[in-house]
Each structure stands twice: as C-alpha cells, then as structure tokens.
N, C-alpha and C positions, 0 to 999 in steps of 0.2 A: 220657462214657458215663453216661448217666440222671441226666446233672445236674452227672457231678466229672470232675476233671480224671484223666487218668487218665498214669503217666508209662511211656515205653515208651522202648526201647535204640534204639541207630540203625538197629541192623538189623530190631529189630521193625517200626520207623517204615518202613523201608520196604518191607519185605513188606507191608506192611498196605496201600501204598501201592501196588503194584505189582499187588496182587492188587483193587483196589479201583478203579484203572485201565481194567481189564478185567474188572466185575461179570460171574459167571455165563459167564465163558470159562476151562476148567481149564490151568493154568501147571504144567508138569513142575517137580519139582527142579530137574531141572538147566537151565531158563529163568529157574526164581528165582533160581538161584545165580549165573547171567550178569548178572542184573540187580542181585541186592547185589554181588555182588564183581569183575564185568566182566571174569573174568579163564575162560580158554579151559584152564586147567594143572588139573593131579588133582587131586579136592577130596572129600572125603566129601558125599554127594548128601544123605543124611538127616540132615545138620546142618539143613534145612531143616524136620524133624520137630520138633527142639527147638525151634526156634523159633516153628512154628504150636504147641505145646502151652502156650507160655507166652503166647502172645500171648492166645490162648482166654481164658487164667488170666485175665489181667490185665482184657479185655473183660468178664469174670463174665459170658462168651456159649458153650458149647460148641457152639453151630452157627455162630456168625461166622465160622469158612473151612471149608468143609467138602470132608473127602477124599473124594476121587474112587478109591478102588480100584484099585491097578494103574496110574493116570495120574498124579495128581500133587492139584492142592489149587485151588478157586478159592472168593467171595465169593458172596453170596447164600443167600436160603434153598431148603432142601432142598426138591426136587418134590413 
C-alpha cells in the first residue's frame, strides 16, 4: 500500500481476497464467513465487522471495503 508492505492475519488476507474477487459485488457476512471459515455451524456473523475494521486500519484506506447498510460489505469506491 503506497509503496510498503503492509502485514495482514490470514483471515484478513482473505477477506481482502474474497471481497476483491468480486469488486463492487456486496458479500453478506454470512458468505464471508462461508468463505473464511467453510463451515455451515453457528457462528457470530459480525466477527466479520472486526475484521473489516482492522483491515481499513491496516490499508490507512477507510473506504477500501465499503458497507453497504443492512447487506453486508464489498470493494470499490463509493458512487
């Protein structure tokens, strides 16, 4: 990012990855959560919140995933 490496957790890497996939297509929690964790059993959905907050952090971007209200979170910039 603007030149430096930047280091992200696995599961940032791959939300970042997942959402970036599908630029500009919004990804529910609970698709993101199938997607890191593969797994169909109870799971808190807005474990996916911390994770888009830190990733923002990390990016020094707070529009690099932008929520969608009510849906869930995808890539790109805002309209």
């Amino acid at each position: 990012v603007g030149g430096r490496n930047v280091e992200l957790t696995r599961t940032e890497f791959d939300l970042l990855e997942a959402l970036s996939d599908h630029p500009r297509v919004v990804l529910t929690r609970g698709q993101l959560l199938t997607r890191l964790r593969g797994s169909e059993e109870y799971r808190d959905e807005h474990v996916i919140d911390v994770h888009v907050a830190n990733l923002r952090r990390k990016l020094d971007d707070p529009d690099a995933v932008v929520t969608v209200r009510g849906v869930g979170y995808r890539m790109g910039a805002r309209p």
